[in-house]
C-alpha positions as CSV (number, residue, x, y, z in Angstrom):
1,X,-54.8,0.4,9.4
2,X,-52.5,2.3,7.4
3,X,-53.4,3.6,3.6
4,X,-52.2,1.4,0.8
5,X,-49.8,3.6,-0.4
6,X,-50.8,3.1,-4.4
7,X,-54.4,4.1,-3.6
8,X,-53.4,7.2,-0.6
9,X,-54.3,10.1,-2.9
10,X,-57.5,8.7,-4.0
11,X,-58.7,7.7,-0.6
12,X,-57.2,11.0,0.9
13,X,-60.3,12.9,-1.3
14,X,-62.5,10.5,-0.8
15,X,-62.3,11.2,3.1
16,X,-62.0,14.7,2.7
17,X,-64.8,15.1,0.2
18,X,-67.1,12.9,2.4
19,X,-65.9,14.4,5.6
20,X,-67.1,18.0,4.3
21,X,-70.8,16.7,3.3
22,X,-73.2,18.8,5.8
23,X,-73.8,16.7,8.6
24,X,-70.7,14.1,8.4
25,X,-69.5,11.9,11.1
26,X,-66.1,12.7,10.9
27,X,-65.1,10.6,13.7
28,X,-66.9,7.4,12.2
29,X,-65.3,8.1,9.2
30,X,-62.0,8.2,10.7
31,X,-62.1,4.9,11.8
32,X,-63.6,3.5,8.3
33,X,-60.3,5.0,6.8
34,X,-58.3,3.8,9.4
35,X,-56.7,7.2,10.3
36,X,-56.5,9.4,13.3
37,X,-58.4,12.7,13.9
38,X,-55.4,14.7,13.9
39,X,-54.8,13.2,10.2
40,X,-57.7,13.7,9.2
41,X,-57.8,17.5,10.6
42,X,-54.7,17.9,8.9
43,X,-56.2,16.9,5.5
44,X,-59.3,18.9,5.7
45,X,-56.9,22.0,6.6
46,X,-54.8,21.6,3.9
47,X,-57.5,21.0,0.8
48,X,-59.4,24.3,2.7
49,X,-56.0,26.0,1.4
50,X,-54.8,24.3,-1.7
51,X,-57.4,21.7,-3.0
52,X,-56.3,19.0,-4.4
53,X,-52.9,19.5,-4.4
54,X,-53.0,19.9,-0.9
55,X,-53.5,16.1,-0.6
56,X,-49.8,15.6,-1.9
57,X,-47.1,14.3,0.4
58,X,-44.8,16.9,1.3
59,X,-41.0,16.6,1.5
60,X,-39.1,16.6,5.1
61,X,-36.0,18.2,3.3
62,X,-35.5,21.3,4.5
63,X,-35.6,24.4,2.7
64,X,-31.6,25.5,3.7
65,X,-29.2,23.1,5.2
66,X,-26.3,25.2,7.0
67,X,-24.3,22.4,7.2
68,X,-24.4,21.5,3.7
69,X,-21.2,20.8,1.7
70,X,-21.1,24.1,-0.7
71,X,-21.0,22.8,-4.1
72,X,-17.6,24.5,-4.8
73,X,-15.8,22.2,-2.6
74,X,-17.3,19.1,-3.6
75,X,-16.4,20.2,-7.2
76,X,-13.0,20.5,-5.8
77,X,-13.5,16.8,-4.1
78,X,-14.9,15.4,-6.7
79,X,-11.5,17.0,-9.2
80,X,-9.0,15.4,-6.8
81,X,-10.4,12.0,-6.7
82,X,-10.3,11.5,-10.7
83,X,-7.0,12.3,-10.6
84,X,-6.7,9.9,-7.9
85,X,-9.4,7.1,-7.7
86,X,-8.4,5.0,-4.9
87,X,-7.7,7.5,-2.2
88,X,-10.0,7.7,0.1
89,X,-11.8,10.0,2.2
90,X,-8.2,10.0,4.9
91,X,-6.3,10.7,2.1
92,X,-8.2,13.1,-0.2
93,X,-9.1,15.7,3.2
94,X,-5.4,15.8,4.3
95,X,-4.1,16.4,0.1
96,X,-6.6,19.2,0.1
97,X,-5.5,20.8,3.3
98,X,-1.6,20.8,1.7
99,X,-3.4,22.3,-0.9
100,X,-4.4,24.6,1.3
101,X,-8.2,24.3,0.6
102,X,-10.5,24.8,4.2
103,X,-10.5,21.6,6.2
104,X,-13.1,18.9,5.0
105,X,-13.5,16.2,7.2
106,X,-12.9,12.6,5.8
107,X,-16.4,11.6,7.0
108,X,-18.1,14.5,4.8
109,X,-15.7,13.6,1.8
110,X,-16.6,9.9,2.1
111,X,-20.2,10.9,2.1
112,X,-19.7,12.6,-1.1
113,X,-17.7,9.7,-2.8
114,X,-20.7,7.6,-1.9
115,X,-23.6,9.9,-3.2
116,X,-21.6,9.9,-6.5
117,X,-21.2,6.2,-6.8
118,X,-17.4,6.4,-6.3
119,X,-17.0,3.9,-3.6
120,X,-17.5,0.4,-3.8
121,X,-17.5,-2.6,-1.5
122,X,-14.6,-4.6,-2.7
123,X,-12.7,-0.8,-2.9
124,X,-13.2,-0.5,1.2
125,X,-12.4,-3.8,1.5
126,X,-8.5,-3.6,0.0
127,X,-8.2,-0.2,1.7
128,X,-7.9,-2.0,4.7
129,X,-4.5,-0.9,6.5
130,X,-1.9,-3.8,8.0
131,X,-0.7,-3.5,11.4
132,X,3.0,-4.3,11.0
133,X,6.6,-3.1,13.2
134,X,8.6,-0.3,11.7
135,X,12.2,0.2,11.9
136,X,13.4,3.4,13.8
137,X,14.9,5.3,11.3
138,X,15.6,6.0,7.7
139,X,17.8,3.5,6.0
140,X,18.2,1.2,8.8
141,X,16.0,-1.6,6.6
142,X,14.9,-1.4,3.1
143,X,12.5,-4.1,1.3
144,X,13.0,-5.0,-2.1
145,X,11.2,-7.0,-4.9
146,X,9.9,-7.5,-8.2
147,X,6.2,-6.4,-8.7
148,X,5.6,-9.7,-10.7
149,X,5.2,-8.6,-14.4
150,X,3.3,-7.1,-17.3
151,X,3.5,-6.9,-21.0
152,X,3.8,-4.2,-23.1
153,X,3.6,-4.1,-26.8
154,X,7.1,-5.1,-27.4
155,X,8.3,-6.9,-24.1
156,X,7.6,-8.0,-21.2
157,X,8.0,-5.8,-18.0
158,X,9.4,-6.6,-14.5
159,X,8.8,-3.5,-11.8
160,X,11.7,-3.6,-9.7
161,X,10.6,-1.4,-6.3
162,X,12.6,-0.5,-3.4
163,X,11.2,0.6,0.0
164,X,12.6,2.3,3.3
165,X,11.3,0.6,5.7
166,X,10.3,3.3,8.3
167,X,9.7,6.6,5.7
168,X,7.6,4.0,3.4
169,X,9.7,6.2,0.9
170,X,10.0,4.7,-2.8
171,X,13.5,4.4,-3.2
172,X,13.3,3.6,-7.2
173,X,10.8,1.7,-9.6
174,X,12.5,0.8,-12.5
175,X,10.9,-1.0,-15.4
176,X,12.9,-3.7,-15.7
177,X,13.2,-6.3,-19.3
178,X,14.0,-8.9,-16.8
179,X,15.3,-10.3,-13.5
180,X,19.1,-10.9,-13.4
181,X,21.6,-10.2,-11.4
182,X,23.2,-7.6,-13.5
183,X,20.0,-5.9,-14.1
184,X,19.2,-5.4,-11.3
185,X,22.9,-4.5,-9.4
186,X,23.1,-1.7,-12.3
187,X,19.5,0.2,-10.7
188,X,20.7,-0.1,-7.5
189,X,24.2,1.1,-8.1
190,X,21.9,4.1,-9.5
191,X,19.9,4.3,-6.3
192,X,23.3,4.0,-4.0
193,X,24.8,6.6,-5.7
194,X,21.6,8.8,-5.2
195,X,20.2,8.3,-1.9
196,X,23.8,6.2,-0.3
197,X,23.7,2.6,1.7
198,X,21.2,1.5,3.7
199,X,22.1,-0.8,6.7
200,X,20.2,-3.7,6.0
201,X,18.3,-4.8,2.7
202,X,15.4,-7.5,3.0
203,X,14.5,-9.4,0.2
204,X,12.4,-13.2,-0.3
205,X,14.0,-16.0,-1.3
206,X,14.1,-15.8,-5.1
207,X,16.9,-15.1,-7.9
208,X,18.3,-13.1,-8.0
209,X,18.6,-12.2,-4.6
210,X,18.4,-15.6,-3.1
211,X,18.2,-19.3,-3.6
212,X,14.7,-20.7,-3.6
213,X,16.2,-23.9,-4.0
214,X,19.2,-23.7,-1.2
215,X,17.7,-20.9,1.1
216,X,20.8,-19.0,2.9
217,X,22.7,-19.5,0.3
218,X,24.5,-16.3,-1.3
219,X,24.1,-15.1,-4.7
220,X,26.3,-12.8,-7.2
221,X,23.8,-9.8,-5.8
222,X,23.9,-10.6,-2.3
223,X,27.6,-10.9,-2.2
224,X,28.0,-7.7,-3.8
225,X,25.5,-6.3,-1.3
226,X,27.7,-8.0,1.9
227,X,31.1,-6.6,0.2
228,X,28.9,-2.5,0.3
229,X,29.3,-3.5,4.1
230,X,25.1,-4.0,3.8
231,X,23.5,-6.8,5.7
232,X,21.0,-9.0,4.0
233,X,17.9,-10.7,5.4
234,X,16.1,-13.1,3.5
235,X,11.9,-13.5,4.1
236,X,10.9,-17.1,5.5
237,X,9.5,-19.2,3.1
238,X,6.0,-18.8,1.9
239,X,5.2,-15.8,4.3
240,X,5.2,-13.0,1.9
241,X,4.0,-10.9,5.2
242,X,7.9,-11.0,6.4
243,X,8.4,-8.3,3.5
244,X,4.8,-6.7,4.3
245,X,5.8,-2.9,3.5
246,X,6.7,-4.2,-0.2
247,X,3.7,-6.7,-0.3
248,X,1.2,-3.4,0.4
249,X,3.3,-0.6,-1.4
250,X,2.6,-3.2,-4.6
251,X,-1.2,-3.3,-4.0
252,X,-1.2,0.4,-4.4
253,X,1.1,0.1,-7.5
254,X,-1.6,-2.1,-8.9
255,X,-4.5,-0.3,-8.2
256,X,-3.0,3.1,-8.6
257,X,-0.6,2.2,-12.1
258,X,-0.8,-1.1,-13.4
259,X,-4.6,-2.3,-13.2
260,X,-6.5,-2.1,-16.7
261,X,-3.8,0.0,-17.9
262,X,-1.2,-1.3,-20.8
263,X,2.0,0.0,-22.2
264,X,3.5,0.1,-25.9
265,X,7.2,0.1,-24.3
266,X,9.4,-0.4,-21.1
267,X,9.6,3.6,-21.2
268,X,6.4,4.4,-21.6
269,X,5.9,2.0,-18.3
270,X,9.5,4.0,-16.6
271,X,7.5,7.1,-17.4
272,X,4.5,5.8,-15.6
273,X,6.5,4.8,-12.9
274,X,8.3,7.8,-12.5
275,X,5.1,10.0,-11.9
276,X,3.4,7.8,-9.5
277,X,6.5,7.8,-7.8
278,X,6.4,11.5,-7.5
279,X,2.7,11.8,-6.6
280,X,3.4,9.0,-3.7
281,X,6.5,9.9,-2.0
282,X,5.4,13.6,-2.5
283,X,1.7,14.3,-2.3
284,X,-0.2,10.9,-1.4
285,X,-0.8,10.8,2.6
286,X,-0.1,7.5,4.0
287,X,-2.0,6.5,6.8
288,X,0.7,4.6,8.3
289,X,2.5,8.0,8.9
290,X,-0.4,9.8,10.3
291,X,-1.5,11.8,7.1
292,X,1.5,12.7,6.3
293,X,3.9,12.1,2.8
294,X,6.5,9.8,3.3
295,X,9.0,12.3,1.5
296,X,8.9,14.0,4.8
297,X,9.8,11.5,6.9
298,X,13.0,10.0,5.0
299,X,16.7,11.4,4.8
300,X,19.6,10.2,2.9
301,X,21.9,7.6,4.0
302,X,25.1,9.3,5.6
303,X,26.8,6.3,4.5
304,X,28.0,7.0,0.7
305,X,28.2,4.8,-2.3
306,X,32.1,3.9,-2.5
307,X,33.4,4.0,-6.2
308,X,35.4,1.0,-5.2
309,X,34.4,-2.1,-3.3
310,X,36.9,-2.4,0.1
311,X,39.6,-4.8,0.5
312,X,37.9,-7.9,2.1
313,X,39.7,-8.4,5.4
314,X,39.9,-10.4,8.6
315,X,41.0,-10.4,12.1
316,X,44.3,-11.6,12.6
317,X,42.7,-14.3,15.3
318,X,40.6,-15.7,12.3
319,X,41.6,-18.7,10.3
320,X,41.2,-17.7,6.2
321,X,40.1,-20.0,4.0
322,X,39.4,-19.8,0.3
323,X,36.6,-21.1,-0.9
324,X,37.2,-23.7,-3.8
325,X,35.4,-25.0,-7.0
326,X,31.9,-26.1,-6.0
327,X,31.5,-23.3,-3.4
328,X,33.1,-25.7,-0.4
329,X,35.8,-25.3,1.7
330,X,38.0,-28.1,3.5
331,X,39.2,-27.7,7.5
332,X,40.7,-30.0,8.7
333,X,40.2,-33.1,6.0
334,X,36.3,-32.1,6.1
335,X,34.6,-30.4,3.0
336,X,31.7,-28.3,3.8
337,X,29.4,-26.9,1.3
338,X,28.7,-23.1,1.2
339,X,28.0,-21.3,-2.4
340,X,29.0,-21.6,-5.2
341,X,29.0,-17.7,-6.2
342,X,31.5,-17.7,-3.4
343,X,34.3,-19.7,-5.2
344,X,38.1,-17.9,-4.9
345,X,36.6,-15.7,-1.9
346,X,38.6,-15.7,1.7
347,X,36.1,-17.0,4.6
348,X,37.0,-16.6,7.9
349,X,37.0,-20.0,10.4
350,X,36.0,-18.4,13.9
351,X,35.4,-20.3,16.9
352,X,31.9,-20.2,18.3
353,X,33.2,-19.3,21.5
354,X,31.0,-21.5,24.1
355,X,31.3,-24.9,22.9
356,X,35.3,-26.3,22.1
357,X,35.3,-27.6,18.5
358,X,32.1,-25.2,17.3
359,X,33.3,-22.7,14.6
360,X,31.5,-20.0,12.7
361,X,32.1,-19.5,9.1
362,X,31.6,-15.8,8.0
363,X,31.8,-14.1,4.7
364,X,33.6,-10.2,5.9
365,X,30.4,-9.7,8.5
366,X,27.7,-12.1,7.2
367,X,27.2,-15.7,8.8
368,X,27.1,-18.3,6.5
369,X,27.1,-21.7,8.3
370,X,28.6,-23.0,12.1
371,X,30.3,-26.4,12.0
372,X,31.7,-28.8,14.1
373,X,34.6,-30.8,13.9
374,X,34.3,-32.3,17.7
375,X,34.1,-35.9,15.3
């Protein structure tokens, strides 16, 4: 049997002390210690060379490990993932080769994190990606929505974030003092003006954007939005996932900005903001995009921010209706209820087009409702 590990150097000399008395039986002894020959060869050899010390256990490291990370470039590792602690091993090897550093593989850089205590289980466990569809091109969706809120010393905070769908770009973060309509219009008359109109803007079903309440029915924002000539999609009830790009570009925002961090004002938290916007759109490689900075993947709208809203206009073969106190409209002795933002703005009456007495109800290129007046 095997040596009890406590007692192995005292019974190593005991054998070896015992096995070099004239006349020993070595091979009896060998099996009263409960070791092989070769072992016990191995011993006697190596006391006949250093004593005692001989007896020790050696190490199994070797003396020079070619493939050994060279302690410059873990320093350099090890710099680049303070200044950024939830990247990854993905991450940190493609920001050092932009760096132009020599190529460390994510494998080796994990392997460091982890010998330096600087990855934890419930860390790999939010770094897991989402599988989700992206849109074709820049602009042709963006995502937008408050990051819940925080306080800072003299107010409370609201992060307003807008996303391109397909870049993952971050179109603006504003710190916001709250959540209205006006608030927010005036940030992304700013962005407009910037980066011009996207096609489509997705948002849940909240204020200001929507009507938790009434879902699908239009707000002071989204009519604004519709009169830009921008569609507007709202997220299905309780399945945050429809706006998924938003839901996981705030997880980083929390772990990357907001978690165990506090602000004294709304511009300290702007001028947070503002540099982890930088650092994300211009350094951070997403995974989602192959390594690469979502900076490089966006362009800017061709479609520019008007400094007048258009004339709202139909087609000649639709039937205009304004839309009266109460947000409803009357055809033909009926009252139908739409929104009441809407109230003193044309809708157009347009047949459905398969069904005789069917009629859509549009707002310039949004859908609001079909009715029927068959009864």
């Amino acid at each position: 049997m095997p040596w009890n590990v406590k007692d192995t150097m005292n019974l190593r000399e005991e054998f070896v002390l015992l096995a070099r008395q004239d006349g020993a039986n070595r091979r009896a002894l060998c099996r009263r210690f409960g070791i092989s020959p070769q072992t016990a060869y191995k011993w006697l050899a190596r006391y006949e060379q250093h004593g005692r010390e001989g007896l020790l256990d050696r190490t199994t490291r070797p003396k020079v490990s070619p493939r050994q990370t060279p302690p410059n470039v873990e320093h350099t590792v090890l710099d680049l993932r303070l200044k950024h602690p939830c990247w990854g091993g993905r991450k940190l090897s493609r920001r050092l080769q932009d760096l132009g550093h020599p190529h460390v593989a994510p494998s080796t850089i994990t392997s460091i994190l982890h010998r330096h205590g600087l990855i934890n289980p419930q860390a790999s466990e939010a770094a897991t990606p989402w599988q989700r569809f992206e849109h074709a091109a820049p602009n042709d969706l963006w995502q937008m929505d408050f990051k819940g809120y925080v306080h800072t010393s003299e107010s409370i905070c609201h992060p307003l974030t807008v996303l391109d769908d397909h870049s993952r770009f971050s179109l603006g973060i504003r710190a916001c003092s709250e959540q209205r309509y006006r608030t927010v219009q005036a940030h992304l008359a700013d962005i407009f003006a910037r980066y011009g109109l996207p096609v489509r803007i997705n948002t849940d079903n909240g204020s200001p954007w929507g009507s938790s309440r009434e879902p699908g029915q239009l707000t002071e924002l989204a009519i604004w939005l519709i009169r830009l000539g921008i569609h507007i999609s709202f997220s299905r009830p309780y399945h945050p996932q429809t706006n998924g790009k938003e839901e996981r570009f705030h997880r980083s925002l929390k772990a990357e900005v907001l978690q165990g961090r506090g602000f004294h004002s709304l511009v300290q938290a702007q001028h947070a903001f503002d540099h982890w916007r930088d650092v994300y759109n211009n350094q951070r490689p997403h995974e989602a995009l192959h390594m690469a900075t979502p900076s490089t993947r966006y362009r800017i709208s061709p479609r520019a921010y008007p400094e007048q809203l258009p004339d709202i206009e139909y087609s000649p073969d639709d039937r205009g209706v304004i839309v009266k106190w109460g947000g409803e409209i009357k055809v033909q002795g009926r009252r139908f209820k739409l929104s009441n933002p809407l109230r003193g703005y044309p809708v157009a009456i347009r047949p459905e087009g398969k069904t005789e007495g069917l009629f859509d109800v549009f707002f310039i290129h949004h859908k609001l409702m079909q009715i029927d007046l068959r009864a």
